[in-house]
C-alpha positions as CSV (number, residue, x, y, z in Angstrom):
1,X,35.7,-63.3,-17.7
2,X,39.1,-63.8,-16.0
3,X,42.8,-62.0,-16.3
4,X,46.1,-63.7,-17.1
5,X,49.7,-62.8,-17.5
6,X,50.6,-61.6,-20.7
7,X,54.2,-63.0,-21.7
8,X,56.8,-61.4,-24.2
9,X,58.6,-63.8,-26.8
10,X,62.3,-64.4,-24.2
11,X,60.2,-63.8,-21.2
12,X,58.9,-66.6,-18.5
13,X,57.6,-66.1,-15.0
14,X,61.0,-67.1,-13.2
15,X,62.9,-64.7,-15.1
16,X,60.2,-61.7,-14.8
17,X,59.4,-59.5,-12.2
18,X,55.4,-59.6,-11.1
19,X,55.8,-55.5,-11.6
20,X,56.8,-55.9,-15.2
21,X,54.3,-58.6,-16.2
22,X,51.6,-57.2,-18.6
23,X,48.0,-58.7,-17.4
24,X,45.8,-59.4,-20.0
25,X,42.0,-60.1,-19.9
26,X,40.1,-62.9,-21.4
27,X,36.1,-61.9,-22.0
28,X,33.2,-63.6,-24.1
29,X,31.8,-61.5,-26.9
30,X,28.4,-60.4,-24.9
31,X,30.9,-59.3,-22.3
32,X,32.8,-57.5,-24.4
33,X,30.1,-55.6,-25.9
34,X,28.4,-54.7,-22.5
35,X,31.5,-52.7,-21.8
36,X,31.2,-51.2,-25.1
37,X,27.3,-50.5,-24.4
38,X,28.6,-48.9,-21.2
39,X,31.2,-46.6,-22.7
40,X,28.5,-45.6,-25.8
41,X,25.8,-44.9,-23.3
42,X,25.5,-41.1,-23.3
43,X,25.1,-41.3,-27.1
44,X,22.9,-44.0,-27.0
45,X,20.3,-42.7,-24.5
46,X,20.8,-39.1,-26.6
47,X,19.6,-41.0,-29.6
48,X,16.9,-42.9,-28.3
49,X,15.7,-39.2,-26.0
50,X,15.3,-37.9,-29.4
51,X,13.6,-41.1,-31.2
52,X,10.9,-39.8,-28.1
53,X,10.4,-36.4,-29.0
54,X,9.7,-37.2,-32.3
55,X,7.4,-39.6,-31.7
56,X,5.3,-37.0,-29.0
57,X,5.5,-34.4,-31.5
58,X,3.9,-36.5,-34.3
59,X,1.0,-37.7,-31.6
60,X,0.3,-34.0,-30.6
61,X,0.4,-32.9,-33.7
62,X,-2.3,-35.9,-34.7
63,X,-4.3,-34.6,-31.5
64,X,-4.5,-31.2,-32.7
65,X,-5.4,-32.7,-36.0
66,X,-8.2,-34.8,-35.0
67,X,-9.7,-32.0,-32.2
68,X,-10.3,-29.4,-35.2
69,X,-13.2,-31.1,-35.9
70,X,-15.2,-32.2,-32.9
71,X,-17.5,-29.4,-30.8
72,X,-17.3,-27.6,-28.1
73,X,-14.4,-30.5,-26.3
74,X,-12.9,-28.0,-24.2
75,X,-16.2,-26.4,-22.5
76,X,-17.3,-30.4,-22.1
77,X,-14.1,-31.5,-20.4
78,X,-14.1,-28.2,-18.1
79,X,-17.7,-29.2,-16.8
80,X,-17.4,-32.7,-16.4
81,X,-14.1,-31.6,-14.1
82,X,-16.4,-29.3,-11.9
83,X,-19.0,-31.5,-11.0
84,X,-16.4,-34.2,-9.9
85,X,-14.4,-31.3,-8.1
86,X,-18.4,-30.1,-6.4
87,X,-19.0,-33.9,-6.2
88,X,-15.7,-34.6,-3.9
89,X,-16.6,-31.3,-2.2
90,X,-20.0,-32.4,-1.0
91,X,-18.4,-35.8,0.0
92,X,-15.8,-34.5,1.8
93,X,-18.0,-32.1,3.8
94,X,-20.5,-34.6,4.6
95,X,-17.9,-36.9,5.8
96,X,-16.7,-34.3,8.2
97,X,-20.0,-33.4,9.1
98,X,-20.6,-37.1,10.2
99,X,-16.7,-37.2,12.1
100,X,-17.5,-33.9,14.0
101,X,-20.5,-35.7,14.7
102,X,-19.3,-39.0,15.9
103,X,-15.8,-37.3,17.7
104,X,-18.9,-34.6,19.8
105,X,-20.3,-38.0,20.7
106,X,-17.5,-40.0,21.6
107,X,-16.3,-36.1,23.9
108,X,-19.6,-36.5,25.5
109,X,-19.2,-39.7,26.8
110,X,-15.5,-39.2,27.8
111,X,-16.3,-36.4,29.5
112,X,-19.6,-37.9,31.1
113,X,-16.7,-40.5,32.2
114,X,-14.7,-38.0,33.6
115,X,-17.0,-36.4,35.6
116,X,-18.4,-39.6,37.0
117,X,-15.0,-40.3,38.4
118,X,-14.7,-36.9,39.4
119,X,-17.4,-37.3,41.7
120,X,-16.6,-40.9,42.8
121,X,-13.0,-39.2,43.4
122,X,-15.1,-36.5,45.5
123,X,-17.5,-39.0,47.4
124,X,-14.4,-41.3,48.3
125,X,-13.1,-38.3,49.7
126,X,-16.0,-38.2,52.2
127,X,-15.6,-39.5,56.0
128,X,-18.0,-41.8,55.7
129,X,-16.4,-43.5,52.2
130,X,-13.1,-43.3,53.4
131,X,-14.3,-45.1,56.7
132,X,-15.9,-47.6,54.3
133,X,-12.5,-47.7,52.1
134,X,-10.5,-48.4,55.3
135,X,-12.8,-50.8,56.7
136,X,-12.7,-52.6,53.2
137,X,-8.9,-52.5,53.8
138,X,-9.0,-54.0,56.9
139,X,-11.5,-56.7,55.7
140,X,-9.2,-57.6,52.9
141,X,-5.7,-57.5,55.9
142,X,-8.1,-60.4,57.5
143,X,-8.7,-62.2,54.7
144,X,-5.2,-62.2,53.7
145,X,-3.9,-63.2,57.4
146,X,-6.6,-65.8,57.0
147,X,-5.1,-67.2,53.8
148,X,-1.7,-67.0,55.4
149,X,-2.9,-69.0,58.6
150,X,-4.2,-71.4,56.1
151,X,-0.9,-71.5,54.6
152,X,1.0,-71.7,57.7
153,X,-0.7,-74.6,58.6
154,X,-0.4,-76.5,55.7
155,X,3.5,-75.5,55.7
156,X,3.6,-76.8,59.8
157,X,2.0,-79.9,58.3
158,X,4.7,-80.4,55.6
159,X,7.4,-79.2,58.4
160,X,6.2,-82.0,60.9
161,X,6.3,-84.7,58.3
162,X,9.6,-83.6,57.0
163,X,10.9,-84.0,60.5
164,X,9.4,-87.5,61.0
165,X,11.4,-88.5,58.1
166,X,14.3,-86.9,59.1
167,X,14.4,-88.6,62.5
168,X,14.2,-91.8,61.1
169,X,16.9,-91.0,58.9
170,X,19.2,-90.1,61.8
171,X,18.1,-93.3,64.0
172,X,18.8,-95.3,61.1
173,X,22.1,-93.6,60.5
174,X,22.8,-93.6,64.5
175,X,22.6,-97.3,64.9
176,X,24.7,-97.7,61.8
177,X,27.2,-95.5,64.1
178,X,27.3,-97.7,66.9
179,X,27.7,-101.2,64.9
180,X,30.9,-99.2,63.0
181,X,32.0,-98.0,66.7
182,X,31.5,-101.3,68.2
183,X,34.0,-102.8,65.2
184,X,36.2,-100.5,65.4
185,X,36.4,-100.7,69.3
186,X,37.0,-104.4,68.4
187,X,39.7,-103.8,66.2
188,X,41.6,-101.5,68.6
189,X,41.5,-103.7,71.4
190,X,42.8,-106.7,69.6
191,X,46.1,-103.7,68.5
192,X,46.2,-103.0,71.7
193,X,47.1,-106.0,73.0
194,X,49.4,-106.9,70.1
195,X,51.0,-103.6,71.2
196,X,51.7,-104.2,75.3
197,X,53.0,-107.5,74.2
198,X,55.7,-106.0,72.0
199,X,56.5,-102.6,74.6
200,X,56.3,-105.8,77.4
201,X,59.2,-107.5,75.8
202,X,61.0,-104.1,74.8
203,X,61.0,-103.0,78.7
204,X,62.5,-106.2,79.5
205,X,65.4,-105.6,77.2
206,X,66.0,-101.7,78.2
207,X,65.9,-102.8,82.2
208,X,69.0,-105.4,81.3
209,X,70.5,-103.3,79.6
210,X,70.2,-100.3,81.7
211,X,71.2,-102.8,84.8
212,X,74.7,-103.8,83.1
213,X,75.1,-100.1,82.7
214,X,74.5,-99.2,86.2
215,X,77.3,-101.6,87.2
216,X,79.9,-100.2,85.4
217,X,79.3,-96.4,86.7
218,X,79.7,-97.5,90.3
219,X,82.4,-99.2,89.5
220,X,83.7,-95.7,87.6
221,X,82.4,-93.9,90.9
222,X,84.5,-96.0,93.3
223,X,87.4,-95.6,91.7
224,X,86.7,-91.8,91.0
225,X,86.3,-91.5,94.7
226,X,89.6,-93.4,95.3
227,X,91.4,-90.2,93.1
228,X,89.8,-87.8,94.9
229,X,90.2,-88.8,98.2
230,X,94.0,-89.2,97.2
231,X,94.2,-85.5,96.0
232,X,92.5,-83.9,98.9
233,X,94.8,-85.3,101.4
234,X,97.7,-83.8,99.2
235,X,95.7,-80.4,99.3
236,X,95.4,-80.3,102.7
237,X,98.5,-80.9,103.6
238,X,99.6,-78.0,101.2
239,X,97.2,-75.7,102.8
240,X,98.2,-76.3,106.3
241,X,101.7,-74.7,105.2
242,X,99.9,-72.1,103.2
243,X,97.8,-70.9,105.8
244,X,100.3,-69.9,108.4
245,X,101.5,-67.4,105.9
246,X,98.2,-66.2,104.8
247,X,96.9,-65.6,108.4
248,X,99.7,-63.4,108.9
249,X,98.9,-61.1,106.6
250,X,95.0,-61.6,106.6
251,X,95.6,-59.9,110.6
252,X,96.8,-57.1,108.9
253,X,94.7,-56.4,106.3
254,X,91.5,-57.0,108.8
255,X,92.7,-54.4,110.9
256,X,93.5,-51.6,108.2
257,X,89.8,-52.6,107.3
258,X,88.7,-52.3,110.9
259,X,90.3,-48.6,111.3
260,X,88.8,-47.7,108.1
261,X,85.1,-49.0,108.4
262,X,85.9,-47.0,112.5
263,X,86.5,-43.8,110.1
264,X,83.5,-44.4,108.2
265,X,81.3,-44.5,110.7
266,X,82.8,-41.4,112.5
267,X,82.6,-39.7,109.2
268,X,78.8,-41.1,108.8
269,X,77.7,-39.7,112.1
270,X,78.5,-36.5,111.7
271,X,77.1,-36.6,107.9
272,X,74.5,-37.7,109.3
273,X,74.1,-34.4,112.1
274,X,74.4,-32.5,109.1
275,X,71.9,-33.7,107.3
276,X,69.7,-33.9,110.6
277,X,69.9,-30.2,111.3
278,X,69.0,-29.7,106.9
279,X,66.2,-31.6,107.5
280,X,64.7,-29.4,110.5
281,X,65.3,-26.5,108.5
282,X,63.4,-28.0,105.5
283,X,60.9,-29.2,107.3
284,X,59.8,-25.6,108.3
285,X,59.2,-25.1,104.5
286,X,57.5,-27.9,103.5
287,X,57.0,-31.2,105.0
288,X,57.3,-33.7,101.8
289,X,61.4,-33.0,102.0
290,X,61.0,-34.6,105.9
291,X,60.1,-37.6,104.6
292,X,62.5,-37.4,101.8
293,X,65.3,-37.1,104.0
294,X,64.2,-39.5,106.8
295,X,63.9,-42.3,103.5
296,X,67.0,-41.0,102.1
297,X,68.9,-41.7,105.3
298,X,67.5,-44.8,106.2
299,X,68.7,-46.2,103.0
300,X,72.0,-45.0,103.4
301,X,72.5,-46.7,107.1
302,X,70.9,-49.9,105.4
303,X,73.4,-49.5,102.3
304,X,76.6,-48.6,105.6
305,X,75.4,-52.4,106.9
306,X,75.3,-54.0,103.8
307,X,78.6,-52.2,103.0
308,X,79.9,-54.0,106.2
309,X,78.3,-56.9,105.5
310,X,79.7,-57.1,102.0
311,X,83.1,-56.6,103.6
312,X,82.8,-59.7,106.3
313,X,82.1,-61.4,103.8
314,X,84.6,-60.8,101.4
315,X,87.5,-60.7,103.7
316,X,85.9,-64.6,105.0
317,X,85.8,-65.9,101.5
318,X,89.2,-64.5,101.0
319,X,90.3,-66.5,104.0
320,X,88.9,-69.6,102.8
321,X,90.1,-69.1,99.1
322,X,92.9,-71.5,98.2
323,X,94.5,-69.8,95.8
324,X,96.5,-66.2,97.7
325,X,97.2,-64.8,94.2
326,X,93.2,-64.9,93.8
327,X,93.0,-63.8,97.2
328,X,94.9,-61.2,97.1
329,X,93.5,-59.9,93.8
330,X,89.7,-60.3,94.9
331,X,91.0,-58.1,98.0
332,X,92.7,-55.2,95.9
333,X,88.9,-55.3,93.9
334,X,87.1,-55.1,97.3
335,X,88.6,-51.8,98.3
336,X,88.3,-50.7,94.8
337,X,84.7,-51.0,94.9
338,X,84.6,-49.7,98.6
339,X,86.3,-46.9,97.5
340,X,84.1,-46.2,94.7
341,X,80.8,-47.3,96.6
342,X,82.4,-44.1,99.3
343,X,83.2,-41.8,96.3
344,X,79.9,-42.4,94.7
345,X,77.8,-41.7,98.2
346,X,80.0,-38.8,98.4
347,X,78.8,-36.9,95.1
348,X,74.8,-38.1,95.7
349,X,75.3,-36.2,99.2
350,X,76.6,-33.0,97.5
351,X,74.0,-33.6,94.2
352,X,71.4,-33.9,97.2
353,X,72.2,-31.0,99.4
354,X,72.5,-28.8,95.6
355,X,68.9,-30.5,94.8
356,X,67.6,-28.7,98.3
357,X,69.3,-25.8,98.0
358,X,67.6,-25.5,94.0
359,X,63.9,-26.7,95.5
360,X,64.5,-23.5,98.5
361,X,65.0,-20.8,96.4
362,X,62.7,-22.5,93.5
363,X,60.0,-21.7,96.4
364,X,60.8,-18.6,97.3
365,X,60.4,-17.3,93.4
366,X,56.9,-19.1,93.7
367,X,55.8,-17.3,96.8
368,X,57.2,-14.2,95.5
369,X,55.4,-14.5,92.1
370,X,51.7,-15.7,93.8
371,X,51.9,-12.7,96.1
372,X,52.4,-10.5,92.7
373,X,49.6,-12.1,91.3
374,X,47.6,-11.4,93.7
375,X,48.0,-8.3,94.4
376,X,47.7,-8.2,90.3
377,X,44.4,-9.9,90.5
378,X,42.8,-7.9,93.6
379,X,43.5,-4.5,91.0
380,X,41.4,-6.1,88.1
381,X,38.7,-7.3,90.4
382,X,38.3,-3.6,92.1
383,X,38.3,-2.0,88.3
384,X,36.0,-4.8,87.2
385,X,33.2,-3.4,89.8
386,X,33.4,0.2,88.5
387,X,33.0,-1.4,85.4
388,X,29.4,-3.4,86.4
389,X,28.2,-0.3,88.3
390,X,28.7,1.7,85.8
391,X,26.9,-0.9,83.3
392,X,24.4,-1.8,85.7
393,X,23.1,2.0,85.9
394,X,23.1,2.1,81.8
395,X,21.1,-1.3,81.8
396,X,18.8,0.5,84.7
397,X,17.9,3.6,82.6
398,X,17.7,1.3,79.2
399,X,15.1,-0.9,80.7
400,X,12.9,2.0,82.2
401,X,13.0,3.2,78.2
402,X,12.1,0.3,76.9
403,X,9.2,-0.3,79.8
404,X,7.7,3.1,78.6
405,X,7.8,2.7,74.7
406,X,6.7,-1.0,75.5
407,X,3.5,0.2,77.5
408,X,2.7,3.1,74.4
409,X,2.8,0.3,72.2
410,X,0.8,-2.1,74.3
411,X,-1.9,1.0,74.1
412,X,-1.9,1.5,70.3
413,X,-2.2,-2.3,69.9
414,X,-4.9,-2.8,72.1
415,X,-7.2,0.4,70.1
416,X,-6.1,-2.0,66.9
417,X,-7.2,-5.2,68.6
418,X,-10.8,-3.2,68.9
419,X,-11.0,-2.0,65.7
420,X,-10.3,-5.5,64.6
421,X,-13.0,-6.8,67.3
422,X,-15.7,-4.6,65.4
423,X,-14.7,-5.7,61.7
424,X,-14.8,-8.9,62.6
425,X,-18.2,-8.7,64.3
426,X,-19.6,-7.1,61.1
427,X,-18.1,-10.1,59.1
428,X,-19.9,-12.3,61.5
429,X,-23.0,-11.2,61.2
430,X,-22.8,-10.8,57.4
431,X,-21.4,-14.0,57.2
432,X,-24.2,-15.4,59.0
433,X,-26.7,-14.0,56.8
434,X,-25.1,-15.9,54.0
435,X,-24.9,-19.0,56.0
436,X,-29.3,-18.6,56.3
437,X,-29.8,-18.6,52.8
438,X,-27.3,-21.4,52.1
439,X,-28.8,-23.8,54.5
440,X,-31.4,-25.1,52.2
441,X,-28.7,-25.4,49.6
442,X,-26.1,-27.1,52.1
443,X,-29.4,-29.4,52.9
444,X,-30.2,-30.6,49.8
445,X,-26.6,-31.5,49.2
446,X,-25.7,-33.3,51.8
447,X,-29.0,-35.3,51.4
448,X,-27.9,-36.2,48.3
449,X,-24.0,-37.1,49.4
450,X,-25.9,-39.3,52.1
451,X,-27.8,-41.4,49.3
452,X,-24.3,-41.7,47.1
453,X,-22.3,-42.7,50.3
454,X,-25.2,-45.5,51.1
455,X,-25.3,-46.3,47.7
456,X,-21.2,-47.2,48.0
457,X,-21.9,-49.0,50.9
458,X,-23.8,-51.2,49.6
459,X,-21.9,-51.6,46.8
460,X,-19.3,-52.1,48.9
461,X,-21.3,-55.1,50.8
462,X,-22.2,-56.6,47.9
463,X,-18.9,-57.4,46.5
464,X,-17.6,-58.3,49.7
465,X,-20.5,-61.1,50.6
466,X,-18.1,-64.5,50.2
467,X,-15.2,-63.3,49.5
468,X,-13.6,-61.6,52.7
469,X,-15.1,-61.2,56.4
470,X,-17.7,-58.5,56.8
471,X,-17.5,-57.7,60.3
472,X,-15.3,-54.6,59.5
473,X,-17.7,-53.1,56.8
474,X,-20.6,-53.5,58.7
475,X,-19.6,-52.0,61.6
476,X,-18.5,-49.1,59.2
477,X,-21.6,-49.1,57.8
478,X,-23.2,-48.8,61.2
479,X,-21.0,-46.1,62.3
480,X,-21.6,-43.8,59.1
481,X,-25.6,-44.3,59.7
482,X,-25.3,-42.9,63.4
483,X,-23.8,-40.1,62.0
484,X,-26.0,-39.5,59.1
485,X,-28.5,-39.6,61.8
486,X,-30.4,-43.1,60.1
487,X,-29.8,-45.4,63.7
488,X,-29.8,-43.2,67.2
489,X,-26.4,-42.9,68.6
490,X,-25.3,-45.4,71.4
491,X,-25.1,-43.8,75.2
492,X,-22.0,-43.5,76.2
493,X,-21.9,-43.8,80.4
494,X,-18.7,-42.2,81.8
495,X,-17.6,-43.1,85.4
496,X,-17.5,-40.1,87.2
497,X,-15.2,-39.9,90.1
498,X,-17.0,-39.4,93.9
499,X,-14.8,-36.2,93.6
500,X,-15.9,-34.5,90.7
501,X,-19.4,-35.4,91.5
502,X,-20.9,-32.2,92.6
503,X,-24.1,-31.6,95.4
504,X,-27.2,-29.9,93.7
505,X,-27.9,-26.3,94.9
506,X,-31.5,-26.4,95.7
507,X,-33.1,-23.5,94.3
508,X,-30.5,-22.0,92.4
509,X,-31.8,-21.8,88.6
510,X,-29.4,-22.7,85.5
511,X,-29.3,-21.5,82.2
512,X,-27.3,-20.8,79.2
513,X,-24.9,-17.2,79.8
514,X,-25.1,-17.6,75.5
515,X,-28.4,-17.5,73.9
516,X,-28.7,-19.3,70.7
517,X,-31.8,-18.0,68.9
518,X,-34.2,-20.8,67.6
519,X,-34.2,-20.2,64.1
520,X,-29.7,-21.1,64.4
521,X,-30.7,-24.0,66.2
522,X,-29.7,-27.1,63.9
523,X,-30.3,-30.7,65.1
524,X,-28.4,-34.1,63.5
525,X,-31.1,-35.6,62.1
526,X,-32.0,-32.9,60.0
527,X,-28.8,-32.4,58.0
């Protein structure tokens, strides 16, 4: 079964649109009647629903036909359904009979379980088993470290062999080293030589080269020389004229700068009594502005003499200057910066003596404001001790309260305490009537813990023969049977100190200040 296009008369596939073609489909004829089976089914299965009924109705009717004449059918067919409804019955009550039966056996022994590792759980919680349980612990530890020993050693073995190897690897590899050094060493030598016979020749070449060289810059020099020698005697002739003139006027500048450095130094000195006689009065404030001032002026002669200095100097290189325009100019800066050098001392002496002035009356606001202060702080101190005397008298008459309610209550606790003394006391002795006629109870079961806990011991032992060291579960075993009371208790000595060792007073009598009556007496190995 397939589908096609379905094509008009006029119409192609070029020519038509794939919307407007018709599809057509091509089916066999058993295919073409299943989909009319499928569209006829609801009348079909109507028919066939009917063909049913008629056929049921015809066989009851044929049923009731043929059951008119046998007897009593009903009655039989009700019985025979009892007895295989009583017959399932019994069976199903005998086969829970026999599961509660099996399911109470099987609870007996789980719970027989249970309460056999209840009382393992119980016994292991003993002393004695879990000394046994740690000693087993400690028996396994050994035989562990033992193993890992054994392992160790075997791994050291394997180590140590390895190594062996290994160093014979690296000798082998260490002489292959030195043959491949010993060739190469070979090699580099035999370059080496190749390579001072080439730089031998190339030095050859650069010192005959540099030689020729040499030559002609001497011969440059010389007549360099020859110029300049020339020249100089021209210069000096020129300056011989030129220095008639300058020293002239060099005569007169050195004595304008004479009388001015005279008036510096005037001026200086009695700068300098001024500031002597601010000092003094400084110094009766504080003495750190001394030793300001005595720096402060030592600086300033050193910067007068370097002034000076600078001067000389000056005015000598101006003399020896060749050029007077350059001389004259360096001059005129000279005096500039003296001028300025004197300007700018001028305004650091007036910013100084302002800077005193400011730290004097800075001081006298200090002074002026501690004095306050403390005059401030001597009130608050004085109100402060009212304060404590007052709070101290309070605290006096709140202690002697609490002294008195503290000693009432010390009274009523103490008649408690006795009243608690004398229940207790009754308890005691009631409790100790109890503990009488439990101690054959108590006996009997710690008789039979003792015959469990040796029973686990040996169990213990048993399994532990061959497999790990013993020495820890025996000596377990030995300490639980001194305190069971089986093996008598080792003796102990102490060392007792000469000083704690204590002279015997002849025919002073000892005994007990608590009497234990005889029938409370309990010894170790009876328990």
């Amino acid at each position: 079964m397939h589908s096609t296009y379905h094509l008009e008369p006029g119409q192609t596939l070029e020519n038509t649109k794939i919307s407007e073609r018709k599809l057509a489909l091509i089916a066999s004829e058993s295919a073409f009647q299943r989909f009319v089976d499928y569209v006829n089914q609801p009348q079909r299965l109507a028919e066939e629903r009917e063909v049913a009924a008629a056929k049921l109705n015809a066989i009851k009717k044929a049923t009731y036909e043929m059951s008119k004449t046998w007897d009593n059918t009903i009655e039989n067919i009700k019985k025979r359904r009892k007895e295989e409804l009583l017959s399932k019955s019994r069976k199903a009550e005998a086969e829970r009979i026999q599961f509660v039966k099996d399911m109470s056996i099987k609870n007996e022994a789980k719970r027989a379980e249970v309460v056999r590792q209840a009382r393992m759980l119980l016994l292991y919680k003993q002393p004695q088993c879990r000394r046994i349980n740690g000693a087993l612990l400690a028996s396994e530890c050994l035989r562990e470290l033992n193993a890992q020993v054994d392992f160790r050693k075997t791994i050291k073995e394997l180590d140590d062999q390895r190594e062996a190897e290994y160093i014979e690897h690296i000798k082998n590899d260490v002489e292959k080293y030195k043959q491949e050094e010993k060739e190469k060493a070979e090699e580099r030598t035999m370059q080496m030589e190749i390579y001072t016979k080439k730089l031998k020749t190339q030095i050859e070449e650069n010192a005959k080269i540099k030689e020729t060289e040499e030559n002609e810059e001497l011969k440059q020099g010389i007549q360099d020389q020859r110029n300049m020698n020339r020249d100089l005697q021209l210069i000096k002739e020129c300056q011989a004229e030129e220095e008639l003139k300058r020293k002239k006027e060099m005569q007169k500048v050195l004595q304008n700068a004479i009388d001015e450095k005279r008036r510096a130094e005037l001026e200086n000195k009695r700068e300098e009594k001024l500031q002597d006689l601010a000092v003094d009065v400084y110094n009766r404030s504080r003495s750190r502005i001394k030793k300001m001032m005595k720096e402060i002026a030592k600086n300033q002669k050193q910067s007068r003499e370097d002034r000076a200095n600078l001067i000389g100097e000056k005015f000598a290189s101006l003399i020896s200057r060749r050029n007077a325009e350059k001389e004259k100019e360096n001059f005129e800066k000279a005096v500039n910066e003296i001028e300025a050098i004197e300007l700018e001392r001028r305004k650091k002496q007036k910013d100084h003596k302002a800077a005193i002035r400011a730290i004097i009356i800075e001081d006298k606001c200090q002074a002026e404001a501690a004095k306050i202060k403390e005059k401030k702080e001597e009130k608050e101190i004085q109100t402060w001790e009212t304060l404590q005397r007052f709070k101290r008298n309070e605290y006096n008459k709140q202690v002697e309260l609490e002294d008195l309610i503290e000693k009432r209550n010390k009274k009523i606790n103490y008649a408690k305490d006795l009243q608690k003394h004398m229940e207790l006391r009754r308890e005691e002795r009631k409790h100790e009537k109890q503990l009488d006629d439990d101690f054959n109870e108590m006996k009997a079961a710690i008789e039979q813990i003792n015959k469990r806990v040796l029973s686990y011991n040996q169990q213990v032992l048993d399994e532990s023969k061959g497999v790990r060291p013993l020495y820890p579960i025996l000596k377990a075993i030995k300490e639980c049977n001194e305190e069971m009371g089986l093996i008598k208790p080792r003796k102990i000595n102490k060392p007792t100190s000469p000083k704690k060792v204590k002279q015997r007073r002849i025919g002073v009598r000892r005994g007990c200040t608590k009497i234990v009556p005889e029938t409370q007496i309990h010894y170790i190995h009876d328990l």
